[in-house]
HTML snippet that shows the backbone in 3Dmol.js (N, CA, C, O; Angstrom):
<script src="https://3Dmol.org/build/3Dmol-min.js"></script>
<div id="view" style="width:600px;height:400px;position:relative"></div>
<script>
const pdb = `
ATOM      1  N   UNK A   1      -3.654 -18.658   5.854  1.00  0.00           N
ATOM      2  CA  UNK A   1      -3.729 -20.063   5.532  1.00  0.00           C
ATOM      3  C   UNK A   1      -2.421 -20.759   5.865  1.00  0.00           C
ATOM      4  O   UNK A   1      -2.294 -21.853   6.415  1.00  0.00           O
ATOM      5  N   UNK A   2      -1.497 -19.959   5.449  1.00  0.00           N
ATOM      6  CA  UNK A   2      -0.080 -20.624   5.727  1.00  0.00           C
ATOM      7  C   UNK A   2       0.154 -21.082   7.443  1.00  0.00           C
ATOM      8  O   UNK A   2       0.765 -22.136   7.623  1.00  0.00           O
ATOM      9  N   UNK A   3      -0.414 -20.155   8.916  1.00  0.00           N
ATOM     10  CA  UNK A   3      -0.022 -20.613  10.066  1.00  0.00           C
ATOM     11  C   UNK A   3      -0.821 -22.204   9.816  1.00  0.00           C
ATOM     12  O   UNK A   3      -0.345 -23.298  10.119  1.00  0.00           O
ATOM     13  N   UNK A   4      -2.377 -21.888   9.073  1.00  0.00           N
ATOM     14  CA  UNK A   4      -2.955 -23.055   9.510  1.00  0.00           C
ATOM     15  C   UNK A   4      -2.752 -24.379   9.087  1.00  0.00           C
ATOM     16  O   UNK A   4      -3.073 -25.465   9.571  1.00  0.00           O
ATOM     17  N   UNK A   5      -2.130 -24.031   8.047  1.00  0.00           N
ATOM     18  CA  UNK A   5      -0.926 -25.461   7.501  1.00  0.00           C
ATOM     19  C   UNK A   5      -0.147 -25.861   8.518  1.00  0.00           C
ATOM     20  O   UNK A   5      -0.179 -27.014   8.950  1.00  0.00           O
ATOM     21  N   UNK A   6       0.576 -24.988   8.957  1.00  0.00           N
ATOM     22  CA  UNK A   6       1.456 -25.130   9.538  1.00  0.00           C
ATOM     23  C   UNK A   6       1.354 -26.034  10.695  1.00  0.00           C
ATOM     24  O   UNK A   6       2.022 -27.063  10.799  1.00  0.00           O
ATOM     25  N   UNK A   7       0.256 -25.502  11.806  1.00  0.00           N
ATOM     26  CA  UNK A   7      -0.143 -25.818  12.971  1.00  0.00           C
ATOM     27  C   UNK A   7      -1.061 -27.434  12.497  1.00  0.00           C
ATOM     28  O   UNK A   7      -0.887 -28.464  13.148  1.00  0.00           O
ATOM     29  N   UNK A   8      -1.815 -27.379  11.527  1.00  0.00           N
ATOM     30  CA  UNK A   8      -2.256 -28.484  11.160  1.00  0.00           C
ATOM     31  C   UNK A   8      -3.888 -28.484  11.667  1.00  0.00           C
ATOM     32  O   UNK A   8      -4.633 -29.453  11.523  1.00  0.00           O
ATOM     33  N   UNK A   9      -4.232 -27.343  12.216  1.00  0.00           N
ATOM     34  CA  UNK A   9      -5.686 -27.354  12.196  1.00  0.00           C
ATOM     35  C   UNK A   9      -6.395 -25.956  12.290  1.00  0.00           C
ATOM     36  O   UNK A   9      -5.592 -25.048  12.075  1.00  0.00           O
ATOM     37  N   UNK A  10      -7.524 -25.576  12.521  1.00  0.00           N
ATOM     38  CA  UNK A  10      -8.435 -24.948  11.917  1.00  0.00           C
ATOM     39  C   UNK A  10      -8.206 -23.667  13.366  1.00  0.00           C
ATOM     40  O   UNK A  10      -8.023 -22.451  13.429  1.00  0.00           O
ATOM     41  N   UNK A  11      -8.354 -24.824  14.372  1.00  0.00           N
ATOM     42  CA  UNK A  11      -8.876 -23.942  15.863  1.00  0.00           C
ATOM     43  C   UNK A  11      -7.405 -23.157  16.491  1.00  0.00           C
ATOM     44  O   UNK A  11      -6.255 -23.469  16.801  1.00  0.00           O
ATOM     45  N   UNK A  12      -8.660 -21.433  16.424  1.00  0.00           N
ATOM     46  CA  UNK A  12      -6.918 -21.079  17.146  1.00  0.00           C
ATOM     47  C   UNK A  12      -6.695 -21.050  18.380  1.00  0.00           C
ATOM     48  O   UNK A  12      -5.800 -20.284  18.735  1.00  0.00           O
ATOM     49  N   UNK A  13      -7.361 -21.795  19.365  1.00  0.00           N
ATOM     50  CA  UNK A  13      -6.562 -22.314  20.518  1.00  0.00           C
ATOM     51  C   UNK A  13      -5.666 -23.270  20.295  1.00  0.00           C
ATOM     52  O   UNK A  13      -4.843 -23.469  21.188  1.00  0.00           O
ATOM     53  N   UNK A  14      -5.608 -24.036  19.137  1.00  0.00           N
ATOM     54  CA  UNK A  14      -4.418 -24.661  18.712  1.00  0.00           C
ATOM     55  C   UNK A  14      -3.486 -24.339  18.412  1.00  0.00           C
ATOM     56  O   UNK A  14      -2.481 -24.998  18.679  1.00  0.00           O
ATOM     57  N   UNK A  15      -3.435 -23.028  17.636  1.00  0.00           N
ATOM     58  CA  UNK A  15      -2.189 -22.166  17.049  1.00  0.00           C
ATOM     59  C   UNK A  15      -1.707 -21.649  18.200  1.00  0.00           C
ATOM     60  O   UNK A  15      -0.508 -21.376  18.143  1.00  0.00           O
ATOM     61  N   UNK A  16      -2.448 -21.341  19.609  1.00  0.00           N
ATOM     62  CA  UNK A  16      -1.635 -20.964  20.541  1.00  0.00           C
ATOM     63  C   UNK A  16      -1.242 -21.323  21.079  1.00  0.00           C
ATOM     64  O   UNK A  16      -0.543 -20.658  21.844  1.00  0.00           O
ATOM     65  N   UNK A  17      -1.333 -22.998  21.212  1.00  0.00           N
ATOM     66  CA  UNK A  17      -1.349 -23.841  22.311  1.00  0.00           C
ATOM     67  C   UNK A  17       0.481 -24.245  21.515  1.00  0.00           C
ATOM     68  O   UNK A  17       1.475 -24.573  22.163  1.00  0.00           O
ATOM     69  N   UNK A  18       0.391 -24.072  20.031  1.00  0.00           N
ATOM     70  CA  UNK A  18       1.534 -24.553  19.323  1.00  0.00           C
ATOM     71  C   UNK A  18       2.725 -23.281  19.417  1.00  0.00           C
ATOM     72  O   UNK A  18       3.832 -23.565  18.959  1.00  0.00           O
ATOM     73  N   UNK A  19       2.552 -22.067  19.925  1.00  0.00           N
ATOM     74  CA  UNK A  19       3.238 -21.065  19.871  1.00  0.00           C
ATOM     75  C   UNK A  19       3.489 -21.315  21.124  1.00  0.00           C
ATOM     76  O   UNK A  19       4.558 -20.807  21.462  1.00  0.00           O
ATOM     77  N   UNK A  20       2.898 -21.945  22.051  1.00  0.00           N
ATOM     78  CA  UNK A  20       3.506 -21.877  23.825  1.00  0.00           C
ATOM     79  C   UNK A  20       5.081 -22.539  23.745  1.00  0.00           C
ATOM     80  O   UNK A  20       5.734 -22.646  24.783  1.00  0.00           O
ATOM     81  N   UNK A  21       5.390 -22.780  23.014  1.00  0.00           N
ATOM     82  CA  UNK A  21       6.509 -23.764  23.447  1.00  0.00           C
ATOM     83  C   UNK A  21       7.742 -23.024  23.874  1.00  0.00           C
ATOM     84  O   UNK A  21       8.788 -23.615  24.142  1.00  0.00           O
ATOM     85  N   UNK A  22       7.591 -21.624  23.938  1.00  0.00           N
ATOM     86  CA  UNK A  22       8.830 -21.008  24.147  1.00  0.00           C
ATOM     87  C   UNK A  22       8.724 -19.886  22.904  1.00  0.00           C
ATOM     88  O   UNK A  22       7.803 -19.851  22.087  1.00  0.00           O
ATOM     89  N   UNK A  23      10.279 -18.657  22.960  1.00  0.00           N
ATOM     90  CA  UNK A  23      10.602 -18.037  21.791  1.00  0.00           C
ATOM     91  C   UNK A  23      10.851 -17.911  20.376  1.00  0.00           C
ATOM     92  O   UNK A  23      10.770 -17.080  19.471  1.00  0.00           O
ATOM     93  N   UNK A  24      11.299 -19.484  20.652  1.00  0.00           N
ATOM     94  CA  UNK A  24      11.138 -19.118  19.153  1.00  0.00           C
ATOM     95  C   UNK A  24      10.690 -20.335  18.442  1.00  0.00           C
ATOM     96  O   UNK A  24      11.282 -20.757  17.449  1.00  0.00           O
ATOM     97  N   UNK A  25       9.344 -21.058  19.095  1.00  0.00           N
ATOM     98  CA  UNK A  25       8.121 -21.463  18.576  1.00  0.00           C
ATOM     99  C   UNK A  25       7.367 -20.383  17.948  1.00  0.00           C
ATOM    100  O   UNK A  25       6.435 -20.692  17.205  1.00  0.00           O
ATOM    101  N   UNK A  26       7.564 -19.532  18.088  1.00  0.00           N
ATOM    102  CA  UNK A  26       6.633 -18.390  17.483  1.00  0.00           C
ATOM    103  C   UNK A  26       6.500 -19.061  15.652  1.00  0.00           C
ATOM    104  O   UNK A  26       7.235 -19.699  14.898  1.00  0.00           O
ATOM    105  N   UNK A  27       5.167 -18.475  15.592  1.00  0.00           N
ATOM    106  CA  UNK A  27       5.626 -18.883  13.715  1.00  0.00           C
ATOM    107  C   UNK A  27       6.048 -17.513  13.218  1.00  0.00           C
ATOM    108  O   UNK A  27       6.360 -17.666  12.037  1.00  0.00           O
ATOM    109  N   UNK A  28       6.206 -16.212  13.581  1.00  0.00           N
ATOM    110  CA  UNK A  28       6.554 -15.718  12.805  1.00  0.00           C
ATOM    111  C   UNK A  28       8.501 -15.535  12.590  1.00  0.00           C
ATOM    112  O   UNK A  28       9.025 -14.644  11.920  1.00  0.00           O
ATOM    113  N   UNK A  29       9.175 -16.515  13.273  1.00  0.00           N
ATOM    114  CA  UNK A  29      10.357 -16.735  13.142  1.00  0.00           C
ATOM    115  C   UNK A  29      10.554 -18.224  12.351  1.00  0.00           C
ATOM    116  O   UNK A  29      11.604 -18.628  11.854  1.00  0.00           O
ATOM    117  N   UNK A  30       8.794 -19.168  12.385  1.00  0.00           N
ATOM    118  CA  UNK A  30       9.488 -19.846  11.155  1.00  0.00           C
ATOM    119  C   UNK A  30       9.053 -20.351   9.430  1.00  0.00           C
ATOM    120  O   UNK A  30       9.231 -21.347   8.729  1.00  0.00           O
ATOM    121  N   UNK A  31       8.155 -18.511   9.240  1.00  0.00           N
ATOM    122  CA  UNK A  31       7.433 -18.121   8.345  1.00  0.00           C
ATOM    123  C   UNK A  31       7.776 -16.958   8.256  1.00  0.00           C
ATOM    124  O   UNK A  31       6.802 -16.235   8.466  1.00  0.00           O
ATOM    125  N   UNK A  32       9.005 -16.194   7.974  1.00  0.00           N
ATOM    126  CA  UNK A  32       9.291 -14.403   8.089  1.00  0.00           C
ATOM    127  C   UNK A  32       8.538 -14.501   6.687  1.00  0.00           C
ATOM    128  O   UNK A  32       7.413 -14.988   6.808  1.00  0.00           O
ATOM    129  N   UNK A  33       8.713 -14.329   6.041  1.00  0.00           N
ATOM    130  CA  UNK A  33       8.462 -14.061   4.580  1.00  0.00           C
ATOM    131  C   UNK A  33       6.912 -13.852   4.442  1.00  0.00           C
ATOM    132  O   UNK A  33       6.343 -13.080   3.670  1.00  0.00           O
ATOM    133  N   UNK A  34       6.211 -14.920   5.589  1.00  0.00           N
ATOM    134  CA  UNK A  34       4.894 -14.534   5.255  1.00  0.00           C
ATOM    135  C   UNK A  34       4.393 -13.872   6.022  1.00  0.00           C
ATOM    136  O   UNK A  34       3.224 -13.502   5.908  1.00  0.00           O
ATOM    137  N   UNK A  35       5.313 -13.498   7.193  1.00  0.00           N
ATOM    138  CA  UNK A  35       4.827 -12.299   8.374  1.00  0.00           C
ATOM    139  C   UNK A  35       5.118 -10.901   7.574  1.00  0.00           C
ATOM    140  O   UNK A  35       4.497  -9.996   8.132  1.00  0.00           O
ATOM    141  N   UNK A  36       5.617 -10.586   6.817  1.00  0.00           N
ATOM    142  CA  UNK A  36       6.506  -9.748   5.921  1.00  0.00           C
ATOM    143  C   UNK A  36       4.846  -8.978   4.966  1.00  0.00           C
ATOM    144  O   UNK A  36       4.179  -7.943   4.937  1.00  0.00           O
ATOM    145  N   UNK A  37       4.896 -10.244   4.385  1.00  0.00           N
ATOM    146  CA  UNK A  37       3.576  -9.779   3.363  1.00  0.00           C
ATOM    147  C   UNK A  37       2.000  -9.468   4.612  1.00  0.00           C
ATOM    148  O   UNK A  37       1.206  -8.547   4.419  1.00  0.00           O
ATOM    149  N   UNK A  38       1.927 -10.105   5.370  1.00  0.00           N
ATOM    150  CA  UNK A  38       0.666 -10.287   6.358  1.00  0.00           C
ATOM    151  C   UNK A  38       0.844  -8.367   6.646  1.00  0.00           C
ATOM    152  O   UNK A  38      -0.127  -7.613   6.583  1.00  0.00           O
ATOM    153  N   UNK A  39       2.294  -7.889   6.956  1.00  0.00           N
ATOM    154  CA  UNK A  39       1.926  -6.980   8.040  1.00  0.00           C
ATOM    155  C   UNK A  39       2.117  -5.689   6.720  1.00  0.00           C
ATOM    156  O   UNK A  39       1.694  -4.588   7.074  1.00  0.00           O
ATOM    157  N   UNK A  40       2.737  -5.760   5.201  1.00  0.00           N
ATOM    158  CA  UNK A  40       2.283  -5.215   4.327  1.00  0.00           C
ATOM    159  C   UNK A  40       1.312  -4.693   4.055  1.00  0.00           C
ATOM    160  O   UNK A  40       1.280  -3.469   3.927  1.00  0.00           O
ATOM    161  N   UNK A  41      -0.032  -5.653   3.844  1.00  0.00           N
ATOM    162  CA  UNK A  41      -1.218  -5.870   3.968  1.00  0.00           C
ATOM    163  C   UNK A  41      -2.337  -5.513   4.765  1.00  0.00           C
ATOM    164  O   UNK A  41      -3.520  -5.368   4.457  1.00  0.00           O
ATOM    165  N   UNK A  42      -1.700  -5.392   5.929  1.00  0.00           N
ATOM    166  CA  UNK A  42      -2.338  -4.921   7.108  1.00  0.00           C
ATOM    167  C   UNK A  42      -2.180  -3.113   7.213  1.00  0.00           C
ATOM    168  O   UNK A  42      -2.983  -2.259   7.588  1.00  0.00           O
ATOM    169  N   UNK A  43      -0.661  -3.013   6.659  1.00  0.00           N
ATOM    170  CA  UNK A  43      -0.612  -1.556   6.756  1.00  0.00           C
ATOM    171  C   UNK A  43      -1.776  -1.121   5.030  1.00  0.00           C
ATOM    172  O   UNK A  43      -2.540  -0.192   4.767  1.00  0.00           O
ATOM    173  N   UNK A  44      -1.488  -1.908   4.539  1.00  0.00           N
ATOM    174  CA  UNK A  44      -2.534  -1.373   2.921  1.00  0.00           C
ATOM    175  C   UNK A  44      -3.801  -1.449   3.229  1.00  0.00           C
ATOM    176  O   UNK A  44      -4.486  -0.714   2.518  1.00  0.00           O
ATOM    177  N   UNK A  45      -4.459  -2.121   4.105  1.00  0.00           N
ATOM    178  CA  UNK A  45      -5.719  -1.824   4.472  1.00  0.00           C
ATOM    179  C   UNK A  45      -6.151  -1.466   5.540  1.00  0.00           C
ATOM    180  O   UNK A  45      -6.972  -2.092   6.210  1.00  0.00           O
ATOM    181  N   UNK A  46      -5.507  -0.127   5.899  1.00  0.00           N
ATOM    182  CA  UNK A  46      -5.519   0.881   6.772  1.00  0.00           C
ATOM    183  C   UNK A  46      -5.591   1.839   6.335  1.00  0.00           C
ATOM    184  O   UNK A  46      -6.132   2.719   7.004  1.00  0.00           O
ATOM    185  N   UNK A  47      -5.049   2.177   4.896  1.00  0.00           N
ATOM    186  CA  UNK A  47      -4.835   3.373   4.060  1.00  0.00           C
ATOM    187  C   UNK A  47      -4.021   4.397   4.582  1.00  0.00           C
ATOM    188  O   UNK A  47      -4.174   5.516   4.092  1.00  0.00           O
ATOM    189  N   UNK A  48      -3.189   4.246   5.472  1.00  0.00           N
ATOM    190  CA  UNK A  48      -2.439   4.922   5.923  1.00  0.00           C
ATOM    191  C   UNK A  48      -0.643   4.838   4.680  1.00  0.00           C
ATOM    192  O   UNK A  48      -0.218   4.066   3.820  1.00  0.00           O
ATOM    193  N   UNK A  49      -0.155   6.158   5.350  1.00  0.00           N
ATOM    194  CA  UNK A  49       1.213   6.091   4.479  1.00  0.00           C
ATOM    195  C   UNK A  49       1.914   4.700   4.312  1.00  0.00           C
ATOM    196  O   UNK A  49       1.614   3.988   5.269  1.00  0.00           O
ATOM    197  N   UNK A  50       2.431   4.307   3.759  1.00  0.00           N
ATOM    198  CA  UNK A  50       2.608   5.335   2.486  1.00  0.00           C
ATOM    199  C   UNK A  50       1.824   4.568   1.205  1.00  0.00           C
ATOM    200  O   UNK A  50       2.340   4.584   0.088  1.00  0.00           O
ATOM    201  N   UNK A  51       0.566   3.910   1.449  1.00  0.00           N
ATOM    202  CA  UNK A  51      -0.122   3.435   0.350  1.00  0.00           C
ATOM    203  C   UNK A  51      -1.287   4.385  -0.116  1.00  0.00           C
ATOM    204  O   UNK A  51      -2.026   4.311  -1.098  1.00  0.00           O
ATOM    205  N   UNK A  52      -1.216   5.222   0.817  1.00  0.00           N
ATOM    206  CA  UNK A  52      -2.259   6.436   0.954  1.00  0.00           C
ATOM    207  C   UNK A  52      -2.077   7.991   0.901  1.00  0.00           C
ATOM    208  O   UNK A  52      -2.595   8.840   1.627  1.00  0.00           O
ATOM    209  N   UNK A  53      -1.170   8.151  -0.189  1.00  0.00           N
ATOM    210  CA  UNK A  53      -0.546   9.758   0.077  1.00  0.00           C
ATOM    211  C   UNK A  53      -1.206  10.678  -0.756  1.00  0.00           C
ATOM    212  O   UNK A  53      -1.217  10.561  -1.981  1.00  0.00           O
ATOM    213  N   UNK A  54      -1.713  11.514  -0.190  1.00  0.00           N
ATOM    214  CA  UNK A  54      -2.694  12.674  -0.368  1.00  0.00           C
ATOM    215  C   UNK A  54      -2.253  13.469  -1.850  1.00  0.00           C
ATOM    216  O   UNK A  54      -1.036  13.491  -2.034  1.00  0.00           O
ATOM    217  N   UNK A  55      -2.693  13.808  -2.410  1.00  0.00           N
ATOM    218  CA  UNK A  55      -2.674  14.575  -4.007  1.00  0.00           C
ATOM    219  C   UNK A  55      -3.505  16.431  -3.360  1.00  0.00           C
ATOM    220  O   UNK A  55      -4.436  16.743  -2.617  1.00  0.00           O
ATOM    221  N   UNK A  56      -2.312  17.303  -4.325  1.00  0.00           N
ATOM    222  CA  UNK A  56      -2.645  18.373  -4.506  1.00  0.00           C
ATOM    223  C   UNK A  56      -3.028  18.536  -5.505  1.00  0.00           C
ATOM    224  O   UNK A  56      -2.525  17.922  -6.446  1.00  0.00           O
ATOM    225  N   UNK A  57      -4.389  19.698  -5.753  1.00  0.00           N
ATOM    226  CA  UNK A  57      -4.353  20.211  -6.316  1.00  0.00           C
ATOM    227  C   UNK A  57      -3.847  20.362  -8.042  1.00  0.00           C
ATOM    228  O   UNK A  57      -4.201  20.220  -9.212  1.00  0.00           O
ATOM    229  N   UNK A  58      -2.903  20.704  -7.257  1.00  0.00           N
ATOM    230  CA  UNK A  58      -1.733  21.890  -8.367  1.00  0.00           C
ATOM    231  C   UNK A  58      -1.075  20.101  -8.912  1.00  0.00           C
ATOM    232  O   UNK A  58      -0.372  20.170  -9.920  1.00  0.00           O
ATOM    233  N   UNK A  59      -1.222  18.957  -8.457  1.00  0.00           N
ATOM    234  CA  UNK A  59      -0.500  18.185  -8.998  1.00  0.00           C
ATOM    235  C   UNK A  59      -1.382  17.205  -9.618  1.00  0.00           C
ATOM    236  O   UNK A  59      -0.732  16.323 -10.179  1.00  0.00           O
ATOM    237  N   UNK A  60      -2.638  17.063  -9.704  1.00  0.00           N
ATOM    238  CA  UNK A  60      -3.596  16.962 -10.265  1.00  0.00           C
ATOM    239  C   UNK A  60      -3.228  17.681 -11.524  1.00  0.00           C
ATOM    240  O   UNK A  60      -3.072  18.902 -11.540  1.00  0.00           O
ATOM    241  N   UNK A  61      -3.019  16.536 -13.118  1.00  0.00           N
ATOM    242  CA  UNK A  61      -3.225  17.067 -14.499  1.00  0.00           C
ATOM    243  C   UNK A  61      -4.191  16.713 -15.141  1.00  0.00           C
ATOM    244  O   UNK A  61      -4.583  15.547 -15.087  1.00  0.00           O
ATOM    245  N   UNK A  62      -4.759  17.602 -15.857  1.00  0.00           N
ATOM    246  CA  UNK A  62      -6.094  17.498 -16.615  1.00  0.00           C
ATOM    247  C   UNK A  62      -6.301  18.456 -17.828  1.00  0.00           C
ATOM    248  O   UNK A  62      -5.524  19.410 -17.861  1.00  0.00           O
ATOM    249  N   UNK A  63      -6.973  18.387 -18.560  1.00  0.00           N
ATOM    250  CA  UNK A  63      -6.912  19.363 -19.987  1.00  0.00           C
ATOM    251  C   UNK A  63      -6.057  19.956 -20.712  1.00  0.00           C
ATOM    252  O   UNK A  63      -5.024  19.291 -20.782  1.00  0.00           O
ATOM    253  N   UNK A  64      -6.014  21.024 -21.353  1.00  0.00           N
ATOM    254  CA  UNK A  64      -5.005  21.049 -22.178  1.00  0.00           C
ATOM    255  C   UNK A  64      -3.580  21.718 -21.399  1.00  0.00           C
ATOM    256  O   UNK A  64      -2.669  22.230 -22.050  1.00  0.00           O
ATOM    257  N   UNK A  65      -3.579  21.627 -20.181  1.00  0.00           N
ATOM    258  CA  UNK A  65      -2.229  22.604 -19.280  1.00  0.00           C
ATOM    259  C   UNK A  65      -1.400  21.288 -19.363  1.00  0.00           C
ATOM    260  O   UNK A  65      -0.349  21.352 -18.727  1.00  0.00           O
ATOM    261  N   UNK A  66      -1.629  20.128 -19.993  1.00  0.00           N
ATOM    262  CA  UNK A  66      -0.654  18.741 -19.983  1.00  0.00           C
ATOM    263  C   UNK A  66      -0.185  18.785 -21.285  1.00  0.00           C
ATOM    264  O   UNK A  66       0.860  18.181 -21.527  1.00  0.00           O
ATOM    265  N   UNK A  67      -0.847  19.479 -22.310  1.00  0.00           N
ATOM    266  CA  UNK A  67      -0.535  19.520 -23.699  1.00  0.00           C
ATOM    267  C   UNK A  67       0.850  20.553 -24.027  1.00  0.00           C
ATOM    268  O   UNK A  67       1.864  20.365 -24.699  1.00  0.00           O
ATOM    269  N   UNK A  68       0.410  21.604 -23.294  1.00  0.00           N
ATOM    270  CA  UNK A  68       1.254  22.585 -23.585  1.00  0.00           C
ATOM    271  C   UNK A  68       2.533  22.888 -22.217  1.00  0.00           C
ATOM    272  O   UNK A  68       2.376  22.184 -21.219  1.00  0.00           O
ATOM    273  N   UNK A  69       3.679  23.847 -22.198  1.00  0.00           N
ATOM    274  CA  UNK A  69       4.158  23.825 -21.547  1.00  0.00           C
ATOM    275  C   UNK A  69       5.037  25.446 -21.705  1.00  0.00           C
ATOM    276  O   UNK A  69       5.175  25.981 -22.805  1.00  0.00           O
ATOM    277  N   UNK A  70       5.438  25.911 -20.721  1.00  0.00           N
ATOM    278  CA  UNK A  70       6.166  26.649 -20.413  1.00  0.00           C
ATOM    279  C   UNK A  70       5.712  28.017 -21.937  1.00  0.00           C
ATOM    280  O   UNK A  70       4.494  28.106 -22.093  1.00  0.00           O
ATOM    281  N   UNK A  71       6.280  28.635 -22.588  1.00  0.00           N
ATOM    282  CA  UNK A  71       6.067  29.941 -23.914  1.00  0.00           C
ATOM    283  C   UNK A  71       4.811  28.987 -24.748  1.00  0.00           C
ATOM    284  O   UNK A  71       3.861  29.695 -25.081  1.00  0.00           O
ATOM    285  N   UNK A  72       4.689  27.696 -25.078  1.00  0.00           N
ATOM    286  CA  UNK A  72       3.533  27.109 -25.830  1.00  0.00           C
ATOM    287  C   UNK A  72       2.370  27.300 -24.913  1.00  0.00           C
ATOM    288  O   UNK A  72       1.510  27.816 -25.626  1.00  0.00           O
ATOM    289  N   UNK A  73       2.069  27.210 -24.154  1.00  0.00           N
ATOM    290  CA  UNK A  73       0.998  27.561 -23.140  1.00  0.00           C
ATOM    291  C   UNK A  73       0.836  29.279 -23.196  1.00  0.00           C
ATOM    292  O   UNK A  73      -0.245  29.613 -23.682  1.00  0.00           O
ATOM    293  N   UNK A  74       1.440  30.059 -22.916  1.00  0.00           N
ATOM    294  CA  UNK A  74       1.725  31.396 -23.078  1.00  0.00           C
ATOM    295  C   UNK A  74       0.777  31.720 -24.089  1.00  0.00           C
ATOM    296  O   UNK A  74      -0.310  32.294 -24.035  1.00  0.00           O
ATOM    297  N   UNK A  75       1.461  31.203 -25.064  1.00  0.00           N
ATOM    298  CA  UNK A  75       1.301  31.901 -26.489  1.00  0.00           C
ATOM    299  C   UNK A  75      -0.620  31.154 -26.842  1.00  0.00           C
ATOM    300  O   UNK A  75      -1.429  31.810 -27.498  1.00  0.00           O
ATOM    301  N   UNK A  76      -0.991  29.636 -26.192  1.00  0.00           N
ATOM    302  CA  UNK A  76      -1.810  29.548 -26.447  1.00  0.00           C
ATOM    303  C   UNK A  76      -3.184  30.516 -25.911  1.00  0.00           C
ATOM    304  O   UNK A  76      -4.223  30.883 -26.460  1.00  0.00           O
ATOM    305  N   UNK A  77      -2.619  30.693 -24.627  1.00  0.00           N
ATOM    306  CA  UNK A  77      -3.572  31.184 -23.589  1.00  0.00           C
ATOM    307  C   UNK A  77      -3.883  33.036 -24.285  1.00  0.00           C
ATOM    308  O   UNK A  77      -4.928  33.641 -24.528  1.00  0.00           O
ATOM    309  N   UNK A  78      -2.780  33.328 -24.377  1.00  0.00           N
ATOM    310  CA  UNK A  78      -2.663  34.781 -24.798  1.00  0.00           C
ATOM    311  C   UNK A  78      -3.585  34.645 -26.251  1.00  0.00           C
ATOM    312  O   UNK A  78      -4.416  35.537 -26.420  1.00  0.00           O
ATOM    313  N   UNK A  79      -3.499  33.772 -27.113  1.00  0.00           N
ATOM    314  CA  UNK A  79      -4.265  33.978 -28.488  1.00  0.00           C
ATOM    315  C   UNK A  79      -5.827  33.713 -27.931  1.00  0.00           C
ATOM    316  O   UNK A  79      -6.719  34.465 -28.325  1.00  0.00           O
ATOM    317  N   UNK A  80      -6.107  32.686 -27.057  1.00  0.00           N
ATOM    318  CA  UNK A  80      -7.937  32.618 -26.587  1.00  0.00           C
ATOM    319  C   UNK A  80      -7.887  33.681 -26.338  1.00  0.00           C
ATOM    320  O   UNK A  80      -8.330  34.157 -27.383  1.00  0.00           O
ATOM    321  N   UNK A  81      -7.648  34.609 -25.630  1.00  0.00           N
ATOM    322  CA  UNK A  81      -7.788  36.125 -24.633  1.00  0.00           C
ATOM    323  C   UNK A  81      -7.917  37.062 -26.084  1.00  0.00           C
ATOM    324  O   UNK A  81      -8.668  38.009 -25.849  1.00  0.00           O
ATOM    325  N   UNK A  82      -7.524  37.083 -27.201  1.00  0.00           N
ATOM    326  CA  UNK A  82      -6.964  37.726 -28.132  1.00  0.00           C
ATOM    327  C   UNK A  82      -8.737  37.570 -28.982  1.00  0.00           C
ATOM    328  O   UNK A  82      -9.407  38.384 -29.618  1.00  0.00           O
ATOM    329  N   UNK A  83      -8.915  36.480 -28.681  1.00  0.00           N
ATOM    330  CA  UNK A  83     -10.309  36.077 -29.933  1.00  0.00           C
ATOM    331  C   UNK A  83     -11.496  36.171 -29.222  1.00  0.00           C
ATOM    332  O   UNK A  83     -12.571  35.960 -29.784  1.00  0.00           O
TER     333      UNK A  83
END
`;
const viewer = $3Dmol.createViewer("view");
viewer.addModel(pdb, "pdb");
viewer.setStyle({}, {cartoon: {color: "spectrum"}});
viewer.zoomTo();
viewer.render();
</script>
């Protein structure tokens, strides 16, 4: 929405016709901030790194192995085995 403010209309043969003027007609030298978030965005809905980083396993927590830890786990696990 922001180029199309910018440029002042809808059609984007207009936005290009307004970027011809040379280097640094470009809008993304006179909108960084919103080229910034646009290409954010673009990488987040790609699902690629790093909005998209894969989970192991082993790093996956669930049930009671989050409760307990290190000799308390031990000692719990060893008393089920026991009964």
């Amino acid at each position: 929405m922001a180029v199309f403010l910018l440029v002042g209309d809808l059609n984007l043969s207009k936005v290009v016709e307004y970027q011809s003027g040379g280097f640094l007609q470009w809008i993304v030298f006179k909108q960084p901030i919103a080229f910034i978030i646009f290409l954010v965005a673009a990488f987040a809905e790609t699902n690629r790194t790093p909005f998209d980083l894969p989970e192991a396993e082993q790093e996956l927590a669930g049930g009671y192995n989050v409760e307990y830890s290190s000799m308390k786990f031990a000692l719990f696990s060893w008393a089920n085995t026991r009964t």
